[in-house]
OpenMM code with the backbone's topology and positions (N, CA, C; nanometers):
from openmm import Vec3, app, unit

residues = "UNK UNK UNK UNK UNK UNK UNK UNK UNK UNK UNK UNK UNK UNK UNK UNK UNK UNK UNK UNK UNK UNK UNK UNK UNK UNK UNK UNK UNK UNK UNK UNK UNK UNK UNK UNK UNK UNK UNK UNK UNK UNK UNK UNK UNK UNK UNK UNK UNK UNK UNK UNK UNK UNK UNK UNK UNK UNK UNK UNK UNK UNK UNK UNK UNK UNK UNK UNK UNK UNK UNK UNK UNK UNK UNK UNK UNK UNK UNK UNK".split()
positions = [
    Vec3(15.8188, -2.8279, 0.3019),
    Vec3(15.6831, -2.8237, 0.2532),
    Vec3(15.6569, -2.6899, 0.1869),
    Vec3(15.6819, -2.6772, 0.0576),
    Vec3(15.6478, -2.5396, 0.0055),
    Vec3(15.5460, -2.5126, -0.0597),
    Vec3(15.4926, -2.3879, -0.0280),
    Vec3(15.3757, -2.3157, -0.0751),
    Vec3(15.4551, -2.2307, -0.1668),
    Vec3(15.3347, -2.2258, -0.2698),
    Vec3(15.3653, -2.1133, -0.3902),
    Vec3(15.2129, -1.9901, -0.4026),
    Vec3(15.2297, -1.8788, -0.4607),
    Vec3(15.1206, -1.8300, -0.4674),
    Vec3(15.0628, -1.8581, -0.6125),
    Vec3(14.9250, -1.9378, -0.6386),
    Vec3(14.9150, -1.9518, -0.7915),
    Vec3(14.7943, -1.9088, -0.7602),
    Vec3(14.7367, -1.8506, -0.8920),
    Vec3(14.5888, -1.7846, -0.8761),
    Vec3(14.5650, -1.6949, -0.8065),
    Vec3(14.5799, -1.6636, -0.7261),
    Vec3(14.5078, -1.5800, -0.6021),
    Vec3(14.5399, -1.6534, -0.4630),
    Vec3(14.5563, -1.7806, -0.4467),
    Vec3(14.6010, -1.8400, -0.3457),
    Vec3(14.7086, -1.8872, -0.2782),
    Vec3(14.7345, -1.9355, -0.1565),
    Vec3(14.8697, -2.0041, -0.1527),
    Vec3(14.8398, -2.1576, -0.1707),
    Vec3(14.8964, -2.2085, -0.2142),
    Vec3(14.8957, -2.3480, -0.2659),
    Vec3(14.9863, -2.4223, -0.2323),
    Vec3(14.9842, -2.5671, -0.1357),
    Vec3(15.0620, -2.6311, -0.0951),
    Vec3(15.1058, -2.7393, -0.2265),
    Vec3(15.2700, -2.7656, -0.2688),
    Vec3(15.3059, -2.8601, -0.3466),
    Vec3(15.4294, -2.9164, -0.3110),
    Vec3(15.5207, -3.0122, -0.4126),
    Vec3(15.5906, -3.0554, -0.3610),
    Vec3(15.6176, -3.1470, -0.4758),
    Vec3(15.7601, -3.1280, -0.5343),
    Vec3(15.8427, -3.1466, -0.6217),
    Vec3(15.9372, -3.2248, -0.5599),
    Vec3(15.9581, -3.3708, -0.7111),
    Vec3(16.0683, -3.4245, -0.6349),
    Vec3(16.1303, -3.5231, -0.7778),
    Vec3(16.2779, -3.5807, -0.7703),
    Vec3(16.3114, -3.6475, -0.8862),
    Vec3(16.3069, -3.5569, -1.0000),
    Vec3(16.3455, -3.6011, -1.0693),
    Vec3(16.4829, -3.5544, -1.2229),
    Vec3(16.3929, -3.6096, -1.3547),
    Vec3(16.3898, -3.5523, -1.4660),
    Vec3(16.3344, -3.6234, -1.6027),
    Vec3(16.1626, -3.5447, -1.6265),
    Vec3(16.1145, -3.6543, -1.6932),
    Vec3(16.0203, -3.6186, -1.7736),
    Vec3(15.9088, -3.5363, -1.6296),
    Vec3(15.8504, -3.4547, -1.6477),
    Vec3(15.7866, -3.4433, -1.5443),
    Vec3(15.6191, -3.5146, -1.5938),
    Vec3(15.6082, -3.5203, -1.4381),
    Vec3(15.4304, -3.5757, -1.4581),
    Vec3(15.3911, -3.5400, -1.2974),
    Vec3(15.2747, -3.4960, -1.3304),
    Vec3(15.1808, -3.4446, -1.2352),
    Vec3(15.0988, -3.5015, -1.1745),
    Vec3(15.0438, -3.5345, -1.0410),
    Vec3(14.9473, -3.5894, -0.9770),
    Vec3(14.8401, -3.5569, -0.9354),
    Vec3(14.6997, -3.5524, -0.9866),
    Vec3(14.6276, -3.4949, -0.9513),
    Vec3(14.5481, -3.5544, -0.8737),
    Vec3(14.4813, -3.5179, -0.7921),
    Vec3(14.3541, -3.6074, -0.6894),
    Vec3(14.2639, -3.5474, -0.7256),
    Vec3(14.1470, -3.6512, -0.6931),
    Vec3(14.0069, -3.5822, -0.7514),
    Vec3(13.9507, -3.4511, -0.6777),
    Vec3(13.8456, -3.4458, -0.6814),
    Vec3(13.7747, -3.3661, -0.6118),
    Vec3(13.7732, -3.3320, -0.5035),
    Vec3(13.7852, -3.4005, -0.3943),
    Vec3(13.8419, -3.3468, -0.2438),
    Vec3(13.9435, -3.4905, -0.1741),
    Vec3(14.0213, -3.4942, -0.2494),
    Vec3(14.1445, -3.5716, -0.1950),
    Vec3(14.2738, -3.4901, -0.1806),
    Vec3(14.3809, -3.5121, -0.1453),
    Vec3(14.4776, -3.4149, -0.1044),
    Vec3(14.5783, -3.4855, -0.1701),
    Vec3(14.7277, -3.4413, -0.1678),
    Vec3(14.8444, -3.4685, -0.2382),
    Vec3(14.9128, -3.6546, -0.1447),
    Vec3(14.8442, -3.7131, 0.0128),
    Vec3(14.9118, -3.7722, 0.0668),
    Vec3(14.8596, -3.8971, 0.0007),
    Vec3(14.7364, -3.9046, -0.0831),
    Vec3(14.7055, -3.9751, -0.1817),
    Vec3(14.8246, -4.0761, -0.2282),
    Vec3(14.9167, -3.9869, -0.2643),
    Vec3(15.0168, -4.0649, -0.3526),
    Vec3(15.1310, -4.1028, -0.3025),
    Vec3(15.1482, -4.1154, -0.1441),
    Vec3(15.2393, -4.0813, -0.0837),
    Vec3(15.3242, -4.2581, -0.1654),
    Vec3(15.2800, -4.3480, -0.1493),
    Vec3(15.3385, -4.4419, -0.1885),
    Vec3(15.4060, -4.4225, -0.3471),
    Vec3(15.3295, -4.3946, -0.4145),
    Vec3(15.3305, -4.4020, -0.5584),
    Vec3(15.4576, -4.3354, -0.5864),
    Vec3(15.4554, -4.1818, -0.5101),
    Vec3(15.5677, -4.0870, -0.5686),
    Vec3(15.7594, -4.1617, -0.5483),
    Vec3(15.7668, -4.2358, -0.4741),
    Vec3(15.8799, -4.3060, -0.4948),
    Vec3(15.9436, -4.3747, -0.5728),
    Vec3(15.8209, -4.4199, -0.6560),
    Vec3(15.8053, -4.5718, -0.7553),
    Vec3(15.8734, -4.4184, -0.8597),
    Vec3(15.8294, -4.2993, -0.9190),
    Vec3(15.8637, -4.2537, -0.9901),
    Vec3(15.9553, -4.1240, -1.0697),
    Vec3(16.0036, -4.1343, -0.8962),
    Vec3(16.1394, -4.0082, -0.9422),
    Vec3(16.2559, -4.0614, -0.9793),
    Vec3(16.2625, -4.2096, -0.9845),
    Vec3(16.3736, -4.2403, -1.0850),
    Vec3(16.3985, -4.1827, -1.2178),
    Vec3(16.3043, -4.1885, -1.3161),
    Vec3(16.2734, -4.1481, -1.4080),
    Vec3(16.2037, -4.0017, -1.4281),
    Vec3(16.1149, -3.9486, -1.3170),
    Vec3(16.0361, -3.8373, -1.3641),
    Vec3(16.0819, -3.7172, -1.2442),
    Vec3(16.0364, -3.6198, -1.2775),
    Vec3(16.0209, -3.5136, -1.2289),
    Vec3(15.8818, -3.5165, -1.1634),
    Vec3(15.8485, -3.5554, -1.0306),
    Vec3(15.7132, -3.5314, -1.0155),
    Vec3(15.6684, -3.4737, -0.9397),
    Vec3(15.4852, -3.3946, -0.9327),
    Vec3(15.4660, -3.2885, -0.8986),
    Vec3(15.3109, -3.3287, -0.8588),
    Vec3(15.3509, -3.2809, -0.7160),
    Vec3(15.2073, -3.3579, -0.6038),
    Vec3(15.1498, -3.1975, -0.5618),
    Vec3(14.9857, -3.2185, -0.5835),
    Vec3(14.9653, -3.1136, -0.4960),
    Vec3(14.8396, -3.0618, -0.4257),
    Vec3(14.8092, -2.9884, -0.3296),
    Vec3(14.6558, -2.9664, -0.2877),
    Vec3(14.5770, -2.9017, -0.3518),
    Vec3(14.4218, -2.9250, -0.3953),
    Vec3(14.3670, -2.8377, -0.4424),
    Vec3(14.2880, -2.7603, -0.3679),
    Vec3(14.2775, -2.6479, -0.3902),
    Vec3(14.2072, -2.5496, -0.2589),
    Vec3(14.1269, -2.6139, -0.2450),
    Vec3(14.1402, -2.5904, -0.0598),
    Vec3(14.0474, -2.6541, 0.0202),
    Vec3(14.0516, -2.7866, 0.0725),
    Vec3(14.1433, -2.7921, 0.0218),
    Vec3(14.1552, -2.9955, 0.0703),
    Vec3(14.3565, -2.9574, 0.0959),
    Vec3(14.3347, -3.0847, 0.1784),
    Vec3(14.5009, -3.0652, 0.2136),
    Vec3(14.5193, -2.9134, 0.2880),
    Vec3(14.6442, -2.9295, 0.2856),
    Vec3(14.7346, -2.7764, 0.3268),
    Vec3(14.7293, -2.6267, 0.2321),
    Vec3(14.6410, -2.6418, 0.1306),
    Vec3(14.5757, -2.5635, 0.1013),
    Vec3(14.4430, -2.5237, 0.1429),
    Vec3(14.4568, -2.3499, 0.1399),
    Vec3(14.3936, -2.2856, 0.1981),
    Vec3(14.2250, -2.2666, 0.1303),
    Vec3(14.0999, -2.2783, 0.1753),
    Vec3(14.0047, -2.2823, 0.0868),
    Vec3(13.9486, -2.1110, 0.1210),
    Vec3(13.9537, -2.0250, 0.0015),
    Vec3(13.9664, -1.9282, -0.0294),
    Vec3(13.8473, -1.8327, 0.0312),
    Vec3(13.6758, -1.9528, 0.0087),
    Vec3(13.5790, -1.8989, 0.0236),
    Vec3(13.5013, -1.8553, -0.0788),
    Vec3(13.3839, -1.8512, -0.0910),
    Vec3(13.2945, -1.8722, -0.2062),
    Vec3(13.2894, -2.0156, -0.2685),
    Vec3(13.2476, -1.9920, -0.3993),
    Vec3(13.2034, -2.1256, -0.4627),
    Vec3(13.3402, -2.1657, -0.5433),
    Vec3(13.3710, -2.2744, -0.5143),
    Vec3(13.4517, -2.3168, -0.5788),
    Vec3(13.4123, -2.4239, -0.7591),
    Vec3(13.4873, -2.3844, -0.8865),
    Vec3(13.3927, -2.5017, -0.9795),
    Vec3(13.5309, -2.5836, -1.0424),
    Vec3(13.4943, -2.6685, -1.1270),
    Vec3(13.6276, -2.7052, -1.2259),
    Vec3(13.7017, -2.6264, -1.2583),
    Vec3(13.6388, -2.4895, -1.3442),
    Vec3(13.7834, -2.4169, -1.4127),
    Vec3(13.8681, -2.3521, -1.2739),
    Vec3(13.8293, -2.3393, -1.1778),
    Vec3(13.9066, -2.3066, -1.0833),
    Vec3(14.0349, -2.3979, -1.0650),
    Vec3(13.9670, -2.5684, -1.0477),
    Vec3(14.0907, -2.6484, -1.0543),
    Vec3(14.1930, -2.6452, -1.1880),
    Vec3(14.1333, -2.6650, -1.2915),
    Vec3(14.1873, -2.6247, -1.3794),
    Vec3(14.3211, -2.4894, -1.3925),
    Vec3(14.2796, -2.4123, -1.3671),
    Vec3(14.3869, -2.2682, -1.3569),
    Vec3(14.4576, -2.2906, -1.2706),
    Vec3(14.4223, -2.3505, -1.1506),
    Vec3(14.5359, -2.3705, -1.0252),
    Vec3(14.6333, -2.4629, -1.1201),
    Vec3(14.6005, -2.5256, -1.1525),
    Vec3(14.6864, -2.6719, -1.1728),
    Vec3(14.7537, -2.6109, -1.3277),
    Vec3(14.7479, -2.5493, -1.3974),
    Vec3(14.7986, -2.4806, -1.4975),
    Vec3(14.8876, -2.3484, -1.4628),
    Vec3(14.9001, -2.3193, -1.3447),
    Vec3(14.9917, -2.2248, -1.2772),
    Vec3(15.1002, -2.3059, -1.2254),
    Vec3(15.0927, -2.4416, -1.2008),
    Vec3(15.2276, -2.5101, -1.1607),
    Vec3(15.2953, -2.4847, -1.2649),
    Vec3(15.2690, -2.4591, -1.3858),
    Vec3(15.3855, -2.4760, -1.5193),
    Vec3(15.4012, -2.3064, -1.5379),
    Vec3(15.3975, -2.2331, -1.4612),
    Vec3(15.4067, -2.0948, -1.4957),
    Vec3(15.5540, -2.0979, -1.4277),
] * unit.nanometer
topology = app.Topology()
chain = topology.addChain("A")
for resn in residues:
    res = topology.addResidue(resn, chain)
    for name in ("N", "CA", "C"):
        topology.addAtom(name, app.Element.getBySymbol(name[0]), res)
């Protein structure tokens, strides 16, 4: 189960399968186990990439106000 530091936080994710990559996002306060079914159907083909957004899941919620561009930048640090 690996954490990375993106943003300012530690961030729980989890990479799996070979190829095109594609990303999973959950909405607003859903977590990465969302997809637990789905992610099988597609590491034949993809590279895919599940993950928490602060505060939900195994990510840590930082404190203060959280808005969109926050999710935004987290989720744009997986490709860093």
């Amino acid at each position: 189960m690996p954490f990375g530091d993106f943003n300012g936080i530690s961030m729980y994710y989890e990479e799996s399968g070979e190829g095109t990559p594609v990303v999973l996002i959950t909405g607003f306060s859903g977590d990465s186990t969302f997809f637990k079914a789905l992610v099988p159907e597609l590491t034949d083909q993809h590279r895919v990439i599940v993950f928490d957004n602060r505060g939900a899941g195994q990510t840590i919620y930082p404190g203060g106000d959280i808005d969109y561009q926050d999710f935004v930048d987290d989720t744009l640090c997986l490709f860093d």
